[in-house]
Chimera marker file (.cmm) of the C-alpha trace (Angstrom):
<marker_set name="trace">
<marker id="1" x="4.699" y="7.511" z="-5.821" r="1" g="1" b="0" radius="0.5"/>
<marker id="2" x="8.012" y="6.185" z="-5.244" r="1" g="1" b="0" radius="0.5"/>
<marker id="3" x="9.923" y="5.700" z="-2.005" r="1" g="1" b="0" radius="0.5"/>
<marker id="4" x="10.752" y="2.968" z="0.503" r="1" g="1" b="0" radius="0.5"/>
<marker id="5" x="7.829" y="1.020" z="2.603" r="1" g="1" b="0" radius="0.5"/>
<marker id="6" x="7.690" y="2.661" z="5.605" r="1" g="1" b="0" radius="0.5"/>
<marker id="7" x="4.821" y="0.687" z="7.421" r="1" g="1" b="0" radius="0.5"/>
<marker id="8" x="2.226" y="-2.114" z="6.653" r="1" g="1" b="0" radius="0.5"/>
<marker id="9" x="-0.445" y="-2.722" z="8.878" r="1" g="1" b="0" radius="0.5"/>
<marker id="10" x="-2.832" y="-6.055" z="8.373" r="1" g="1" b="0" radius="0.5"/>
<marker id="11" x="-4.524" y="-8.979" z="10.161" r="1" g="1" b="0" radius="0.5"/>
<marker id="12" x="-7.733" y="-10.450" z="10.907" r="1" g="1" b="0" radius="0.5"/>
<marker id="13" x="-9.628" y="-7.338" z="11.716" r="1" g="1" b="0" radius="0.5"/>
<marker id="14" x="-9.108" y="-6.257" z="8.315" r="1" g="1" b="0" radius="0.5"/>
<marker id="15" x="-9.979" y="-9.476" z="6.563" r="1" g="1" b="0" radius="0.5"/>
<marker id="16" x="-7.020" y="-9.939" z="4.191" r="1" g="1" b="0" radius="0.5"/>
<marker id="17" x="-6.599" y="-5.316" z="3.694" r="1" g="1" b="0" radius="0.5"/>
<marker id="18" x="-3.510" y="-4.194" z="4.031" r="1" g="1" b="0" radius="0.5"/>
<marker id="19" x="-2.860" y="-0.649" z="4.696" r="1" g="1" b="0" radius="0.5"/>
<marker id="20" x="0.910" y="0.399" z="3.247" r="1" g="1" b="0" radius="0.5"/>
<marker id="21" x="2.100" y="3.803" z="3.767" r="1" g="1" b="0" radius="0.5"/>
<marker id="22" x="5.194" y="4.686" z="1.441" r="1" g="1" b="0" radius="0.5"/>
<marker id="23" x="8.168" y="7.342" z="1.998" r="1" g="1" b="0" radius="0.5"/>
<marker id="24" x="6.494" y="11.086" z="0.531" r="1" g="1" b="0" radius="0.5"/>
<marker id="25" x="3.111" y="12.370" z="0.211" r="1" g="1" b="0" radius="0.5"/>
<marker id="26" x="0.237" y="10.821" z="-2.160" r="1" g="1" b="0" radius="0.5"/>
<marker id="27" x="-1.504" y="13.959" z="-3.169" r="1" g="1" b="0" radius="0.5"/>
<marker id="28" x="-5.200" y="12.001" z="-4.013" r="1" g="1" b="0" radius="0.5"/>
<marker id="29" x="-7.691" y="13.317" z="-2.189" r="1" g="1" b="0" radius="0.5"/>
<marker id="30" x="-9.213" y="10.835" z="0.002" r="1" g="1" b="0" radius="0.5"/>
<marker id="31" x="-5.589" y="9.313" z="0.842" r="1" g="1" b="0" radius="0.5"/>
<marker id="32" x="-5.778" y="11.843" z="4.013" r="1" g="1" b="0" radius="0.5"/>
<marker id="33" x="-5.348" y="9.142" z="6.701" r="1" g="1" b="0" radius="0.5"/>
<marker id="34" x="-4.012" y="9.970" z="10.054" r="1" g="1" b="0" radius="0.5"/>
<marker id="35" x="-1.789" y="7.600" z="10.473" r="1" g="1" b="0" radius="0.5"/>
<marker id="36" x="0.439" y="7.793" z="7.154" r="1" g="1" b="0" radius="0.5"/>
<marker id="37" x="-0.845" y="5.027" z="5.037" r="1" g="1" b="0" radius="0.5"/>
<marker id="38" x="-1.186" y="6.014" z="1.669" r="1" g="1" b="0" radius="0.5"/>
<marker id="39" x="-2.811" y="2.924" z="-0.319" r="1" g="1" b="0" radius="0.5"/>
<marker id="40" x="-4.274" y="-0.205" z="0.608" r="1" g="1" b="0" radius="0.5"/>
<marker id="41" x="-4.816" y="-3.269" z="-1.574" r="1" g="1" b="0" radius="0.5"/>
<marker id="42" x="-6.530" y="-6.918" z="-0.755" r="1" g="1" b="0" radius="0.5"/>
<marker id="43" x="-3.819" y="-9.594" z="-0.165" r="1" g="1" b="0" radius="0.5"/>
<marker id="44" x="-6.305" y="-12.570" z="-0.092" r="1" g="1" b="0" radius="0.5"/>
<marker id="45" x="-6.094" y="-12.421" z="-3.972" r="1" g="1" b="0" radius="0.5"/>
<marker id="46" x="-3.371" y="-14.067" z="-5.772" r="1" g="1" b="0" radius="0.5"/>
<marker id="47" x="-2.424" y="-10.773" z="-7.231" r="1" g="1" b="0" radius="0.5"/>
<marker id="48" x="-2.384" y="-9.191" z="-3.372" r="1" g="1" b="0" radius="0.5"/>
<marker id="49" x="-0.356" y="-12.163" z="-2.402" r="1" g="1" b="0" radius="0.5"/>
<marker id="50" x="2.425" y="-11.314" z="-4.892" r="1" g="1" b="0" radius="0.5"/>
<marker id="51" x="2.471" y="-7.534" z="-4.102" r="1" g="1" b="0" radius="0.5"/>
<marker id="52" x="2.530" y="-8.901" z="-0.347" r="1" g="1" b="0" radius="0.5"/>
<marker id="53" x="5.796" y="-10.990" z="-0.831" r="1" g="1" b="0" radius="0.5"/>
<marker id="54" x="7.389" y="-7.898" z="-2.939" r="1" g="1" b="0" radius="0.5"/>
<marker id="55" x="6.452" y="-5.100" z="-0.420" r="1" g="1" b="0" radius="0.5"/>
<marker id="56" x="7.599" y="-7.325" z="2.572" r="1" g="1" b="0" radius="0.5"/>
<marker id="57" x="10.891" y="-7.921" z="0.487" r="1" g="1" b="0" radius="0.5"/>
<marker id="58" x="11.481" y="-4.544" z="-0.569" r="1" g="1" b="0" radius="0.5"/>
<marker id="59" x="10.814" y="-3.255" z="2.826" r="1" g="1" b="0" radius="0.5"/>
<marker id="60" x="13.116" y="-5.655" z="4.850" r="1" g="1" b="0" radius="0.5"/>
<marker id="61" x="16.261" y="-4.866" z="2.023" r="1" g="1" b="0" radius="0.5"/>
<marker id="62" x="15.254" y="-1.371" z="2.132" r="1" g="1" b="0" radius="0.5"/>
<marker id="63" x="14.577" y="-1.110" z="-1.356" r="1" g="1" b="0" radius="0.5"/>
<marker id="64" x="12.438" y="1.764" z="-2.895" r="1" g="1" b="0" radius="0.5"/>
<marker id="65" x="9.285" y="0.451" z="-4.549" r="1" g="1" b="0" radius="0.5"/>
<marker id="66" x="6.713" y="2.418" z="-7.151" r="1" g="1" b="0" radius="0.5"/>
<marker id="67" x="2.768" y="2.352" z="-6.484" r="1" g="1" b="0" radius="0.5"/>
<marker id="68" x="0.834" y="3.655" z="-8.762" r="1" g="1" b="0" radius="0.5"/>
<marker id="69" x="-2.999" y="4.406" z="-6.775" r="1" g="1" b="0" radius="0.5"/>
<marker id="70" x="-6.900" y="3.828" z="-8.807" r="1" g="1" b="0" radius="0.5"/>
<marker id="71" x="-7.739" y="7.447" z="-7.507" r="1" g="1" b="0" radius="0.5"/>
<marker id="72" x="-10.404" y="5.989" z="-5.735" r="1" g="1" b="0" radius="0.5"/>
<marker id="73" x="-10.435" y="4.941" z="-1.409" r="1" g="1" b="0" radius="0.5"/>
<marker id="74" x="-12.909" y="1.780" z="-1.650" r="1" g="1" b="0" radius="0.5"/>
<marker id="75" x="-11.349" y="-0.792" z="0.670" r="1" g="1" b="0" radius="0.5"/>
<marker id="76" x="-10.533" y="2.106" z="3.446" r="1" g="1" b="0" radius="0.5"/>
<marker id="77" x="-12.050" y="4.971" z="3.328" r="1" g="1" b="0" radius="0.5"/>
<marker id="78" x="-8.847" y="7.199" z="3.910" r="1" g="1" b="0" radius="0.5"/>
<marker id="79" x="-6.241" y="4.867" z="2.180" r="1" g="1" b="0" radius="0.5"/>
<marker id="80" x="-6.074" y="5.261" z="-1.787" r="1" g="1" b="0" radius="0.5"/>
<marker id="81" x="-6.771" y="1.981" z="-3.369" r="1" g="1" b="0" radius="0.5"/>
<marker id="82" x="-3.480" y="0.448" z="-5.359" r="1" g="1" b="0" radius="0.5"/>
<marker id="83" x="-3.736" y="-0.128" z="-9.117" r="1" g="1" b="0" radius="0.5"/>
<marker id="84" x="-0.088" y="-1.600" z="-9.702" r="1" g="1" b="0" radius="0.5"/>
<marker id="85" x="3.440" y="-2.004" z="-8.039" r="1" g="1" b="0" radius="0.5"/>
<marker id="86" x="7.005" y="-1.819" z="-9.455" r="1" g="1" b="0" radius="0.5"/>
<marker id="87" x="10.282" y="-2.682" z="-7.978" r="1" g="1" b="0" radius="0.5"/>
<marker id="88" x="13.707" y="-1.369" z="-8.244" r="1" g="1" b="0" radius="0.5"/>
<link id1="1" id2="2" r="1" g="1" b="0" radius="0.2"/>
<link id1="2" id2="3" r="1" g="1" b="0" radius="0.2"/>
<link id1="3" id2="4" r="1" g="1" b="0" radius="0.2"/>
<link id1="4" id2="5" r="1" g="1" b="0" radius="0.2"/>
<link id1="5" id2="6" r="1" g="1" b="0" radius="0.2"/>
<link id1="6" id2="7" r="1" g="1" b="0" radius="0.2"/>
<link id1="7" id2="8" r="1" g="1" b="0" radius="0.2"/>
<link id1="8" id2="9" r="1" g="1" b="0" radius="0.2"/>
<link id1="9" id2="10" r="1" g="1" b="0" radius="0.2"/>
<link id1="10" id2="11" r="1" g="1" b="0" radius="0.2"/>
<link id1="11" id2="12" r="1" g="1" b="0" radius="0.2"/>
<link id1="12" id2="13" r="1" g="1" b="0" radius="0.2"/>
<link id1="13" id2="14" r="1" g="1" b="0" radius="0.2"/>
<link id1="14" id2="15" r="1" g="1" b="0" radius="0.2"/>
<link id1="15" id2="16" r="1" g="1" b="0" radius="0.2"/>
<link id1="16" id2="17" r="1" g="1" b="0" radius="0.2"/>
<link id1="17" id2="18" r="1" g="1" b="0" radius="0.2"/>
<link id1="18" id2="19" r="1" g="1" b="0" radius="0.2"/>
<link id1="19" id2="20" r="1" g="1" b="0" radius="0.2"/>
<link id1="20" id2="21" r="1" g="1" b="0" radius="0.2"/>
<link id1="21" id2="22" r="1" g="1" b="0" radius="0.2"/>
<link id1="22" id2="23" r="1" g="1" b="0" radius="0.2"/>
<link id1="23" id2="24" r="1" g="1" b="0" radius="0.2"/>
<link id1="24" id2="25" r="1" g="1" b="0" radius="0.2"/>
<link id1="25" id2="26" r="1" g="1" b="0" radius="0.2"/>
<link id1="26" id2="27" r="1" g="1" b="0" radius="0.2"/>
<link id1="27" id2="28" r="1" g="1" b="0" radius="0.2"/>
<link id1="28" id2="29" r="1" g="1" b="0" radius="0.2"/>
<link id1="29" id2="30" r="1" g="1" b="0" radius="0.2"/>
<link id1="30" id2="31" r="1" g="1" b="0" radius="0.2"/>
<link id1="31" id2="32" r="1" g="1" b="0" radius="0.2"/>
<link id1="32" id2="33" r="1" g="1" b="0" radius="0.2"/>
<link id1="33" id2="34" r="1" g="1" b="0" radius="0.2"/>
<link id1="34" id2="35" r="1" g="1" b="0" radius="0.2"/>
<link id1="35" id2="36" r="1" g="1" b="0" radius="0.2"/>
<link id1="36" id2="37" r="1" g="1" b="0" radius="0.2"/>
<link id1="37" id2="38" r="1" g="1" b="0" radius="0.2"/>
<link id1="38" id2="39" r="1" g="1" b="0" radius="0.2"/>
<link id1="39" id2="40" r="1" g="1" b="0" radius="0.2"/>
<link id1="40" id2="41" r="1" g="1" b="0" radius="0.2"/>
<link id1="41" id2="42" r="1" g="1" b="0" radius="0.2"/>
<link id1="42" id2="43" r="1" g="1" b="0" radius="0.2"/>
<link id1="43" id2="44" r="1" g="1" b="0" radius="0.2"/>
<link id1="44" id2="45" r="1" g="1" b="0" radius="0.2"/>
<link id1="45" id2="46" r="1" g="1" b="0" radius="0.2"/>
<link id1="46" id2="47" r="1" g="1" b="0" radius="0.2"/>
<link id1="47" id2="48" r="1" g="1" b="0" radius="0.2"/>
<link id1="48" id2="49" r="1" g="1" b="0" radius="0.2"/>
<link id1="49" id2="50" r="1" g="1" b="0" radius="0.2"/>
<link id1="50" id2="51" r="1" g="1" b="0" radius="0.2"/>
<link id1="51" id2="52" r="1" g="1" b="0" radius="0.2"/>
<link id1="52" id2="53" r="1" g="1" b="0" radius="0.2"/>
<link id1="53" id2="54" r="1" g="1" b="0" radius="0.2"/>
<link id1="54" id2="55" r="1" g="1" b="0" radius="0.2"/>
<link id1="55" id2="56" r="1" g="1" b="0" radius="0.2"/>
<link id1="56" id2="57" r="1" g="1" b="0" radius="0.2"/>
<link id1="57" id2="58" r="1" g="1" b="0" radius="0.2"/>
<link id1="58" id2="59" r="1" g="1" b="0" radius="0.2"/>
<link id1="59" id2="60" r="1" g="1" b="0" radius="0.2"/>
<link id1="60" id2="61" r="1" g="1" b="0" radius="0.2"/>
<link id1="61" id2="62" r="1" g="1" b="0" radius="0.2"/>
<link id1="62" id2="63" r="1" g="1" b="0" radius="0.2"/>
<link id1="63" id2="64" r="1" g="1" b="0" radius="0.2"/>
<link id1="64" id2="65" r="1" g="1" b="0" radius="0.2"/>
<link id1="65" id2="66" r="1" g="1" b="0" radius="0.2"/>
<link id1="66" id2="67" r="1" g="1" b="0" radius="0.2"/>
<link id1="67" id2="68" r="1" g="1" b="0" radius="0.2"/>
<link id1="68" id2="69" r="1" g="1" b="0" radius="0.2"/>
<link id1="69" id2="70" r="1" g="1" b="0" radius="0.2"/>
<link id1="70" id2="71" r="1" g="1" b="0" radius="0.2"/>
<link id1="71" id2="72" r="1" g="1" b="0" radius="0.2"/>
<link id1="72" id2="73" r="1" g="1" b="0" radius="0.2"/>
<link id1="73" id2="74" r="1" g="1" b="0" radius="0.2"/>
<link id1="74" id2="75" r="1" g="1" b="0" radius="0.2"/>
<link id1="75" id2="76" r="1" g="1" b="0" radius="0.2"/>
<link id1="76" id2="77" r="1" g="1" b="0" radius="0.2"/>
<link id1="77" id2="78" r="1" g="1" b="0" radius="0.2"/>
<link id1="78" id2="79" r="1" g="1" b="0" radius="0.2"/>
<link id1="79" id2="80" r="1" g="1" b="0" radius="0.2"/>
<link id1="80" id2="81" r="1" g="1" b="0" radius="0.2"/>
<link id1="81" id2="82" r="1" g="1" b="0" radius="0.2"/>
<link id1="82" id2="83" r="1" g="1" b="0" radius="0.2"/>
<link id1="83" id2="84" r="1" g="1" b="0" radius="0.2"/>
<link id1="84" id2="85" r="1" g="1" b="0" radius="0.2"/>
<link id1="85" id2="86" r="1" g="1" b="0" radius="0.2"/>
<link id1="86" id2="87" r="1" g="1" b="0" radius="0.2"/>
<link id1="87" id2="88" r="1" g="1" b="0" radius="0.2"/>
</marker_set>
């Protein structure tokens, strides 16, 4: 899915989850949450700490960003799970 970060949602409550929801639609199944967030990834990992930094980047120069999801909703239930992230 490509498209500008609309919204990220994190902090304590969700121990280190952040919920991102992206311009468009992500068509996976389980990503049917009701307040737009489409994927979700784990920025207490040095890999979620990098996406972080990009997504909070991209989203302040509004700059469209690519996430490609697992296919699976493990860290919230109705937020598909990201695999990888690409800038433009």
């Amino acid at each position: 899915m490509t498209g500008k970060v609309e919204k990220m949602e994190f902090g304590p409550k969700y121990r280190g989850i952040v919920a991102l929801g992206i311009e468009g639609n992500n068509d996976t199944v389980c990503a049917d949450n009701p307040n737009g967030f489409d994927y979700a990834f784990d920025a207490s990992t040095e890999g979620g700490k990098l996406m972080f930094s990009a997504l909070l980047a991209a989203q302040s120069s509004k700059q469209e960003v690519t996430i490609s999801g697992e296919g699976t909703c493990s860290l919230i239930s109705t937020v598909e799970d990201v695999e990888w992230m690409q800038t433009r």
